[in-house]
C-alpha positions in Angstrom: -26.2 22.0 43.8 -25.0 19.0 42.4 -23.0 18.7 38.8 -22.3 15.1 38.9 -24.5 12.6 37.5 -25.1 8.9 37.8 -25.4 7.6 33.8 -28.9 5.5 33.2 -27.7 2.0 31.8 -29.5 3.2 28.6 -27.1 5.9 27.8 -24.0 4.7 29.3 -24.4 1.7 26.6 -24.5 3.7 23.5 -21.4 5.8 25.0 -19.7 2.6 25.1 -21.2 1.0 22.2 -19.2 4.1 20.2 -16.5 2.4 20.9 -17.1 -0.8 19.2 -19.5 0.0 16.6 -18.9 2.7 14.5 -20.8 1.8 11.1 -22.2 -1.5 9.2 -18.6 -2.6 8.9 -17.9 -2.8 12.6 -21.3 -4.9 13.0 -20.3 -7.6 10.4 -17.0 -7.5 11.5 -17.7 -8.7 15.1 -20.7 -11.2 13.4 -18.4 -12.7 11.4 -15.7 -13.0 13.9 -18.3 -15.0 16.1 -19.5 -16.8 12.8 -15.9 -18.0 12.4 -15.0 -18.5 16.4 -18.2 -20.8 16.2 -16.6 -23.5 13.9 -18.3 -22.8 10.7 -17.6 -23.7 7.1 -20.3 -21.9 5.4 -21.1 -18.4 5.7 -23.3 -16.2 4.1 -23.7 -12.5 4.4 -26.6 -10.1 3.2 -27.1 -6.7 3.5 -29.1 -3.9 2.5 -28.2 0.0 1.9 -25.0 -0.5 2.7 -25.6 -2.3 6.0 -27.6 0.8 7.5 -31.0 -0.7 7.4 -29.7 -4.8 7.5 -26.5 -6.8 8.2 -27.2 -10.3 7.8 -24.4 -13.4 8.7 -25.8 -17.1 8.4 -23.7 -19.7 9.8 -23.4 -23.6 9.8 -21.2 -23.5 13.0 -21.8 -25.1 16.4 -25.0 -22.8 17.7 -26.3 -21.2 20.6 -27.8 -23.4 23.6 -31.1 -21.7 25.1 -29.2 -21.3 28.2 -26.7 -19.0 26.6 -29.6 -16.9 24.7 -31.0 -16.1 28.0 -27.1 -14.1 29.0 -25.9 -13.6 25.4 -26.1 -9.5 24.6 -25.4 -8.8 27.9 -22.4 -6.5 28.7 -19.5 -8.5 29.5 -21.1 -12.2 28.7 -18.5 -14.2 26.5 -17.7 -17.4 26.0 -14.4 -16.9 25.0 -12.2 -16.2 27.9 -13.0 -16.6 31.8 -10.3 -15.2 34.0 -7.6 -11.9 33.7 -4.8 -15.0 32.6 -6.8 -15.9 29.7 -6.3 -12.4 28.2 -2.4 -13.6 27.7 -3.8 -16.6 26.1 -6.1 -15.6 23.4 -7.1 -18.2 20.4 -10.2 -16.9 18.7 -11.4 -13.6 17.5 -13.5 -12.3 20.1 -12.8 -11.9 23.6 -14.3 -8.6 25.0 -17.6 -9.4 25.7 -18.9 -6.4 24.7 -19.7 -6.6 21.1 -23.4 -8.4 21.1 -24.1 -6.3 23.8 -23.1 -2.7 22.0 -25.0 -3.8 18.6 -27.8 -4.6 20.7 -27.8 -1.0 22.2 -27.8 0.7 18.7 -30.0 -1.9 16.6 -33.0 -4.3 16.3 -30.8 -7.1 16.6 -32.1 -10.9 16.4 -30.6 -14.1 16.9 -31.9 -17.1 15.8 -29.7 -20.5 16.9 -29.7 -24.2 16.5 -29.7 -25.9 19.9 -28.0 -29.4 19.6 -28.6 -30.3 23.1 -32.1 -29.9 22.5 -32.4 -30.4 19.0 -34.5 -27.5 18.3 -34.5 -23.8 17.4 -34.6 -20.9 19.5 -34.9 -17.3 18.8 -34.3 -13.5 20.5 -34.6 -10.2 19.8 -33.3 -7.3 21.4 -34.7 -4.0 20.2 -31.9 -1.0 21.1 -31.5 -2.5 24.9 -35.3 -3.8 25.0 -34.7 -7.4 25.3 -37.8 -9.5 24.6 -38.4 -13.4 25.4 -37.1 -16.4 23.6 -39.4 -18.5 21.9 -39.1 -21.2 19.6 -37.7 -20.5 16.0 -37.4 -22.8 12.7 -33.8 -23.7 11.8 -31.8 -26.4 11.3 -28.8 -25.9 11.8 -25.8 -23.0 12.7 -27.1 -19.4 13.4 -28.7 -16.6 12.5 -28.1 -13.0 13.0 -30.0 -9.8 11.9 -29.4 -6.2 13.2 -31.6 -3.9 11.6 -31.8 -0.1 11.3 -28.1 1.5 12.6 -28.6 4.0 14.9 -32.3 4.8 14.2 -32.9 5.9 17.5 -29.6 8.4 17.7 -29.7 10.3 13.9 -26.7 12.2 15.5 -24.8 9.2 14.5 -26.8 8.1 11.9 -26.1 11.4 9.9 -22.1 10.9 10.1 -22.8 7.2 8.5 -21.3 7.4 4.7 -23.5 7.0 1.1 -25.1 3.2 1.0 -22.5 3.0 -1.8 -19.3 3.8 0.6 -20.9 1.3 3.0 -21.4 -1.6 0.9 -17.8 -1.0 -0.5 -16.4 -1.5 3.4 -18.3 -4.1 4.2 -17.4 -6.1 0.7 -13.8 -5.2 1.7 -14.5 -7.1 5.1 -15.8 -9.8 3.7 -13.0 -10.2 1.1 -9.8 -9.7 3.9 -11.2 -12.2 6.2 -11.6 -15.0 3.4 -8.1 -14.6 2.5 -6.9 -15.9 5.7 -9.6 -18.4 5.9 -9.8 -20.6 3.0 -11.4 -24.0 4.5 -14.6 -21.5 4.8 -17.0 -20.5 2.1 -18.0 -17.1 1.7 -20.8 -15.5 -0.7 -21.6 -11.8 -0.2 -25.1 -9.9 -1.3 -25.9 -6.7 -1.1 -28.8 -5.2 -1.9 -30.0 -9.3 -3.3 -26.9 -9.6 -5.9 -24.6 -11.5 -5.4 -20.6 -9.3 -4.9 -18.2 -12.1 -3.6 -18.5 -16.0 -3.9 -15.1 -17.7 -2.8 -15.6 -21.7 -2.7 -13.7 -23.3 0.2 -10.1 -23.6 -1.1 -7.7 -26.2 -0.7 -4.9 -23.7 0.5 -3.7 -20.2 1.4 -1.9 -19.8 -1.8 -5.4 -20.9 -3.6 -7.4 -18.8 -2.3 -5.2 -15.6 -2.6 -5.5 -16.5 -6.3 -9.5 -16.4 -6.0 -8.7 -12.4 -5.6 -5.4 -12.1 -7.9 -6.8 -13.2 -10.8 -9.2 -11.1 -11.7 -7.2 -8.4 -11.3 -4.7 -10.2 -14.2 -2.3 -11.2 -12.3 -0.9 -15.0 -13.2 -0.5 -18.0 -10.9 2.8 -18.0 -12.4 3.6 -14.2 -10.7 2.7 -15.4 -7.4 4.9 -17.5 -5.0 4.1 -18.9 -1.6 7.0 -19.0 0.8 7.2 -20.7 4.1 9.2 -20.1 7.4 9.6 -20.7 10.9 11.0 -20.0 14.3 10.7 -21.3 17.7 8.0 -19.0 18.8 5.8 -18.3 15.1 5.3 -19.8 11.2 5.0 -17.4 8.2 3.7 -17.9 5.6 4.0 -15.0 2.3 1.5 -15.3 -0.8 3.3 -12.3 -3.0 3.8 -11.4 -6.5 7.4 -11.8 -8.4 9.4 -8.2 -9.6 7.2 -8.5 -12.6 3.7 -7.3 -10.6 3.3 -4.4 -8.7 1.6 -1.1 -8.2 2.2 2.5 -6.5 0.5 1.9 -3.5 1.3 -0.4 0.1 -2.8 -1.2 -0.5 -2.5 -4.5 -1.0 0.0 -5.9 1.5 -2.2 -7.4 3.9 -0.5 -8.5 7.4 -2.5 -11.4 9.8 -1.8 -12.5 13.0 -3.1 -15.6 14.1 -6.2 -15.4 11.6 -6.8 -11.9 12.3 -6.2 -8.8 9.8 -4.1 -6.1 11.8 -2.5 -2.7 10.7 1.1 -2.9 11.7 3.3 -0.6 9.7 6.4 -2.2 10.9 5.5 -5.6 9.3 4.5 -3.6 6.2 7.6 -1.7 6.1 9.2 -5.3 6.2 7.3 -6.3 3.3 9.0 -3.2 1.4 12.3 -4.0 2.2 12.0 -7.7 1.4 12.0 -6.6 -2.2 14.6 -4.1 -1.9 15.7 -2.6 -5.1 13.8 -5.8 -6.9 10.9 -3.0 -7.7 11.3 0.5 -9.0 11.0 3.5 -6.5 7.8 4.3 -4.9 6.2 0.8 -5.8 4.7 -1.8 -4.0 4.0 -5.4 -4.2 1.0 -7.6 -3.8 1.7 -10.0 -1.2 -0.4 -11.4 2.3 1.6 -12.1 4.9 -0.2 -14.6 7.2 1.6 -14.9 10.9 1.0 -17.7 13.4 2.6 -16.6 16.5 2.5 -17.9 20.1 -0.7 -16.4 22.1 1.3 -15.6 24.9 3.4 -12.9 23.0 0.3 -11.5 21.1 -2.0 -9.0 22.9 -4.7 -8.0 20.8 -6.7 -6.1 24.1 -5.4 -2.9 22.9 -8.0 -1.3 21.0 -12.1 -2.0 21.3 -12.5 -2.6 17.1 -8.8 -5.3 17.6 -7.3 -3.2 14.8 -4.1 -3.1 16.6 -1.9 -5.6 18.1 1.5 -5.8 20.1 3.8 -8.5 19.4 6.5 -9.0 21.6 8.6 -10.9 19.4 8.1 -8.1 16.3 11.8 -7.5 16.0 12.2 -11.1 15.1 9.3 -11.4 12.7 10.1 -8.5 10.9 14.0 -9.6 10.1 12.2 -13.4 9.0 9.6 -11.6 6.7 12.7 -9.3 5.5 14.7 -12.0 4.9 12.5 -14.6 3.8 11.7 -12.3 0.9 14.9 -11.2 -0.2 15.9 -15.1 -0.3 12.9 -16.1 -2.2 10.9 -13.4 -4.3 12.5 -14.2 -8.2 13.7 -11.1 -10.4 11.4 -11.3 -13.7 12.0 -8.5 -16.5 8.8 -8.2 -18.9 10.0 -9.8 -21.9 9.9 -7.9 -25.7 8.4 -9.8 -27.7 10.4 -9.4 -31.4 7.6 -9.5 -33.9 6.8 -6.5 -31.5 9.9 -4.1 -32.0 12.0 -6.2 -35.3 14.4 -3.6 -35.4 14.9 -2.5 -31.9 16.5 -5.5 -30.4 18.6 -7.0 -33.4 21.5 -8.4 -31.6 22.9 -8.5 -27.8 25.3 -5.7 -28.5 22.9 -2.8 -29.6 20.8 -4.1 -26.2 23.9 -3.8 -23.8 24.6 -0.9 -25.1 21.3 0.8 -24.7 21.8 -0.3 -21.0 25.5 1.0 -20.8 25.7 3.6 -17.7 26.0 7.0 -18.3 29.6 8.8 -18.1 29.9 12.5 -18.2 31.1 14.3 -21.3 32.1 18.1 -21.5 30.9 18.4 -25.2 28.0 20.7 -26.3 25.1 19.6 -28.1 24.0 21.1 -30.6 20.0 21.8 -30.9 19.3 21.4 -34.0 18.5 18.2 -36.2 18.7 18.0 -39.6 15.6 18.3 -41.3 15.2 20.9 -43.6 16.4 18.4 -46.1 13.3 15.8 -45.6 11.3 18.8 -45.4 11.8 20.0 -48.7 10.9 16.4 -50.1 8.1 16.3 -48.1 6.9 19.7 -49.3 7.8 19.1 -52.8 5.9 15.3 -52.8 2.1 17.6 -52.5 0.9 18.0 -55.3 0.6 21.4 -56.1 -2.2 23.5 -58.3 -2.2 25.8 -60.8 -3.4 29.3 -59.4 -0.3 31.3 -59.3 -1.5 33.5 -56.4 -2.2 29.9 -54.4 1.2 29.7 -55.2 2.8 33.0 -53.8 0.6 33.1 -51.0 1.6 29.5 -49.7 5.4 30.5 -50.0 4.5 33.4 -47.8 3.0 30.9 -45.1 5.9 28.8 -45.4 8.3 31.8 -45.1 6.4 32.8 -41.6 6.5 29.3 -40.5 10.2 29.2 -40.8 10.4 32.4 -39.3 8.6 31.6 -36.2 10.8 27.9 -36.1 14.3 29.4 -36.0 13.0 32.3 -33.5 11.6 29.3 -31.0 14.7 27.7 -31.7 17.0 30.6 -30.4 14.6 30.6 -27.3 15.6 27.2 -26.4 19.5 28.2 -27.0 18.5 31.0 -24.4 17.2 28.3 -22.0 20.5 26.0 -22.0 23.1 26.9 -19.6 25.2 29.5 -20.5 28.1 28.5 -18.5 30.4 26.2 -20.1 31.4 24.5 -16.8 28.2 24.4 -15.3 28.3 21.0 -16.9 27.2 19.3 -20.3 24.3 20.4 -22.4 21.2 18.9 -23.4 17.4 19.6 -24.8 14.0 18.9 -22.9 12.4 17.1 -25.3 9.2 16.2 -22.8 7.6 14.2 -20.2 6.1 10.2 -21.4 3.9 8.7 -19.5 4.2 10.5 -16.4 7.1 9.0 -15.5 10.5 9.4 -18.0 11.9 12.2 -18.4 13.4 12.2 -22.4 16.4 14.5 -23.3 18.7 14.8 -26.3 22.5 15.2 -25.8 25.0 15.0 -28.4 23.4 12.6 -31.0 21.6 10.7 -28.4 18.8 10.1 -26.9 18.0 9.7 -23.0 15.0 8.2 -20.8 15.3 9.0 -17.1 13.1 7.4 -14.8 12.2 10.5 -12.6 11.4 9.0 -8.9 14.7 7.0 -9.0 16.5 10.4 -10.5 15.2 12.4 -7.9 15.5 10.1 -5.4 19.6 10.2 -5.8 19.5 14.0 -6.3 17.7 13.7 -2.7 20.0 11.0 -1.1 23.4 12.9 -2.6 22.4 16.6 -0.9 20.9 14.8 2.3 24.3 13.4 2.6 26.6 16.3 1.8 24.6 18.8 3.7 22.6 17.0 6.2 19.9 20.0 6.7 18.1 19.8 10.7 14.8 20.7 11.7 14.0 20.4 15.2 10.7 18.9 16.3 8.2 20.9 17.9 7.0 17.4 19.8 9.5 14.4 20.1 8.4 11.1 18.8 8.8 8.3 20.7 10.6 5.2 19.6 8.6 1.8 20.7 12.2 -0.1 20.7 12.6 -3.6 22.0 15.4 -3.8 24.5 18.3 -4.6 22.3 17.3 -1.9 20.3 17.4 0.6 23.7 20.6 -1.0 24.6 22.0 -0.2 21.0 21.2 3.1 20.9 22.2 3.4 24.5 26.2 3.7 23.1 25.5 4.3 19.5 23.2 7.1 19.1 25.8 9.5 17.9 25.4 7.2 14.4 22.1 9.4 14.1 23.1 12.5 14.9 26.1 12.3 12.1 23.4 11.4 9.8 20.4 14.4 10.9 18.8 12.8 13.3 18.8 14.0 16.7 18.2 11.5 19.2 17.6 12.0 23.1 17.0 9.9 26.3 14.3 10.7 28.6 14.1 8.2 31.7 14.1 4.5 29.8 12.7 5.8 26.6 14.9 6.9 23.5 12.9 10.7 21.4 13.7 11.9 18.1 13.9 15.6 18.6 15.5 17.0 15.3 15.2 15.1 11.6 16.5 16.4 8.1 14.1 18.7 6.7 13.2 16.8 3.7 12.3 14.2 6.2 9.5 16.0 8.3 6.6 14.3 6.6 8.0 10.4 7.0 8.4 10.8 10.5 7.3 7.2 11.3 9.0 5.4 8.7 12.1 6.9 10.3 10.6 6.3 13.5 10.0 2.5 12.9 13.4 2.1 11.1 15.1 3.2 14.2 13.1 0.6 16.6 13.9 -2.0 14.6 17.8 -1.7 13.6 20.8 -2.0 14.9 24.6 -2.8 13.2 26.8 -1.4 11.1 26.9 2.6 10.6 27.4 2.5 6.8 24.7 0.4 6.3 22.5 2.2 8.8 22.9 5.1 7.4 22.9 3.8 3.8 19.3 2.3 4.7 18.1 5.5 6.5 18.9 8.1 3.7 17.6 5.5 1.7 14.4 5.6 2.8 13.8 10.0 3.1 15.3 9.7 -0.3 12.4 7.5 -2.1 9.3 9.3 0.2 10.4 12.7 -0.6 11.0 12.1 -3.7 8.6 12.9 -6.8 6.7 9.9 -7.8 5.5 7.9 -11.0 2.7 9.6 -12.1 3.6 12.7 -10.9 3.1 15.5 -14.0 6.5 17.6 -13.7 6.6 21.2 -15.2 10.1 22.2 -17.4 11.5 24.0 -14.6 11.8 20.9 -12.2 12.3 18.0 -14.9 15.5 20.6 -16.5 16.9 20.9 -12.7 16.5 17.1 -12.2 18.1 16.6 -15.4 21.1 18.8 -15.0 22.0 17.4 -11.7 21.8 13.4 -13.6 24.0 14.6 -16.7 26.4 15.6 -13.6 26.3 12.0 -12.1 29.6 9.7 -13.0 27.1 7.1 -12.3 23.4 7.3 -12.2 21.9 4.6 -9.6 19.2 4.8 -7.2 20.4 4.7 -3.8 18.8 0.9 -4.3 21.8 0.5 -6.6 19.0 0.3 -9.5 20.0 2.2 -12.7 17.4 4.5 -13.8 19.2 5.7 -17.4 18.9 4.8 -20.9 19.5 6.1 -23.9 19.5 5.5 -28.0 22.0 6.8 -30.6 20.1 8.9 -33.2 22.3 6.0 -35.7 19.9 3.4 -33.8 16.4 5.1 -34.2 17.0 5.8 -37.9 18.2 1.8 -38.5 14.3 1.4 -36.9 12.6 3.0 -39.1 14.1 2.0 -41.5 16.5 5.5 -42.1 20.3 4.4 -43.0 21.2 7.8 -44.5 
């Protein structure tokens, strides 16, 4: 009996069609990708319930001859490449072959197209596979392409598709990453009929990165545009100054040669380009549009060209690094003074505010005085006649005192006993999800908790160095000079938690820190791309396990955790991220009562 079957053409295009098209997004992505391969200026896209029963891309580019309509949605017909050398070679977004053809296998797809040879209009439409005939069609100009009603014929797939909503969202997000890196073209999005994105053809890269920034608030003056180049590739960085950011990588956006790709490596590059310019577990805004040479990009890696390989990455990531660091300005947000007229009266109260913290062996005392602006507060009511009111209101008071000093001899109980355990202070509370306020000997202190625990972090990785070993190595995708480095340093590692080992020509972690098991591939990444001195390798690495495992702004912090945290930073001789940012300041109680207007 036989078990082996021969696949009908039918089936064995939606199998393959899986690979390409996966929801609305994937169809306009390939549409437009042709759209833009074509030569046009103008696009327009329409869709309707998210793309599941319509994806619509009008074009004014070159068109579609009547010879090509009678091959085009045919597995493996392109125009864009002809022979295996061309794959090393590739200078527009589509290549394959196979994307017409796997929409065609899943939709109702038609394809309208002005002929300029003939000077006429042609039309075809290819119903899941079912191709029909071409006949003659009225348009003008460019192309049209409808595919209509996803995956009807498999509701298998059709059940995994999202909410319309979700959809819509992913298919506006399309439209908006490939106009960034394509401002000579004019875009205008519509779902459902309204109109979502309308981007005018820009006069540069910078302008049209604006056309997105600014709504979101963010000035032309917090954006710069820096420029570089090598032998081999041109960058070219639209990213926000020190004063913009937010606490996600979301909006760095990397392109290569026109094409939106996810590379964490060039990301990662992005992040250290600013360095300690941003605080901890922040991220800029910036796109970072590469022009490299074809023949060291391969894009044929995945069906959907998400990823690419760039044999030149260790090179681009250094210029991106170092570009950056040369050229992204420091900006403080400025106080105002009609703002805060008594906080900032002269340069010596502000430099003292941002003095760094030294330790002191004193104890502070938990109470402030109050009882005196208590009784004048008390005594300013104005009180009635009923001499019961009376009594009975000095009883409430009397209780209310009572349960004060008892709560304040519960906090005594919390401080540490142990008068060498180091100096005392008060929890006062958490602001804003982020600083972490304390009193301490007349004074008041604001910690920034990510860069605080980020030290805490960096100090014990470096004192105690904790292993875990891997229960599967990761492989390091190192360029040779990389190899060759770790080749005779790889011992640097190993001092600093991270056991490295060669199998054949390739270089495995096996072992990392423990606080380091869920960052794996930023340690991974940081490893292919670095070589030098040890101090600064392993000032880098610890570095970066010290700000991912870390807690993060907007992270809510119980008493527990904030009081070890803050313990461990009155301890410090010198609180500073491992960035070298300081994350302390503080305010003599003298200081807030001048700002209120207090001077007794």
């Amino acid at each position: 009996m036989r078990n082996i079957n021969q696949l009908s053409s039918r089936v064995a295009a939606r199998i393959a069609a899986g690979e390409v098209i996966e929801r609305p997004e994937s169809i306009l992505r390939e549409l437009l990708d042709n759209a833009l391969d074509a030569g046009a200026d103008e696009i327009v896209i329409e869709i309707e319930n998210g793309g599941i029963d319509r994806v619509k891309v009008s074009d004014n580019g070159k068109g579609i001859t009547r010879d090509d309509l009678a091959v085009i949605a045919t597995r493996h017909a392109t125009s864009k490449i002809e022979k295996e050398d061309d794959l090393y070679n590739i200078k527009t977004l589509g290549f394959r072959g196979e994307a017409l053809y796997s929409i065609a296998s899943v939709t109702r797809l038609s394809i309208t197209s002005f002929d300029r040879d003939e000077g006429s209009g042609n039309r075809i439409v290819i119903d899941n596979g079912e191709r029909g005939i071409i006949e003659k069609a009225a348009i003008s100009r460019g192309t049209i392409i409808e595919a209509e009603n996803l995956f009807m014929d498999i509701p298998a797939r059709r059940n995994f598709l999202k909410r319309p909503q979700s959809e819509a969202q992913s298919c506006r997000n399309l439209v908006l990453s490939r106009s960034l890196s394509n401002p000579a073209v004019s875009f205008k999005f519509y779902s459902d009929g309204a109109l979502k994105l309308n981007f005018d053809k820009a006069e540069s890269l910078k302008e049209r990165v604006m056309m997105f920034y600014r709504p979101m608030g963010i000035a032309d003056a917090d954006v710069m545009h820096l420029k570089g180049h090598d032998d081999e590739f041109s960058l070219d960085i639209i990213a926000t100054t020190s004063a913009r950011f937010r606490s996600d990588r979301k909006e760095i956006r990397i392109y290569v040669n026109g094409r939106p790709v996810e590379e964490f490596s060039l990301t990662q590059a992005v992040t250290y380009g600013y360095g300690e310019l941003l605080p901890g577990g922040s991220f800029p805004y910036a796109a970072v549009f590469i022009n490299d040479n074809p023949e060291l990009v391969d894009f044929n890696i995945h069906p959907a060209k998400r990823e690419v390989k760039l044999r030149n990455l260790k090179d681009i990531h250094h210029a991106i690094v170092l570009l950056l660091k040369n050229g992204i300005e420091r900006k403080i947000p400025e106080i105002k003074a009609e703002e805060t007229p008594s906080l900032f009266n002269g340069d010596e109260k502000v430099e003292e505010m941002r003095k760094p913290f030294f330790q002191s062996q004193g104890h502070y005392s938990l109470h402030s005085d109050r009882t005196g602006e208590a009784k004048r507060g008390y005594d300013a009511v104005e009180r009635p006649q009923d001499r019961a009111w009376i009594e009975k209101a000095k009883e409430i008071r009397r209780e209310r005192e009572e349960r004060r000093r008892l709560a304040e001899e519960n906090e005594k109980n919390k401080e540490f006993e142990n008068e060498e355990s180091g100096p005392k202070f008060r929890y006062v509370g958490q602001a804003f999800n982020l600083f972490l306020i304390a009193e301490k000997e007349g004074e008041l202190y604001f910690v920034d908790q990510h860069a605080a625990h980020e030290r805490i972090i960096y100090d014990e990785l470096i004192s105690k160095k904790t292993v875990q070993p891997l229960l599967i190595p990761i492989e390091i995708d190192a360029e040779d000079d990389v190899v060759r480095f770790l080749d005779k340093n790889s011992s640097i590692y190993g001092r600093l938690g991270i056991m490295l080992e060669k199998k054949g020509d390739k270089w495995f972690i096996t072992a990392l820190p423990s606080v380091a098991r869920d960052i794996e591939r930023e340690v991974s990444s940081f490893i292919a791309l670095n070589t030098g001195d040890e101090k600064e390798l392993e000032s880098n690495v610890f570095a970066i396990i010290a700000c991912k495992a870390a807690v993060k702004a907007g992270d809510r912090l119980d008493r527990y955790s904030a009081e070890a945290i803050l313990e461990k930073v009155f301890m410090m001789e010198e609180p500073a991220c491992p960035h070298g940012r300081t994350f302390l300041i503080r305010l003599k109680e003298k200081e807030l009562r001048e700002m209120v207007g207090r001077t007794k």
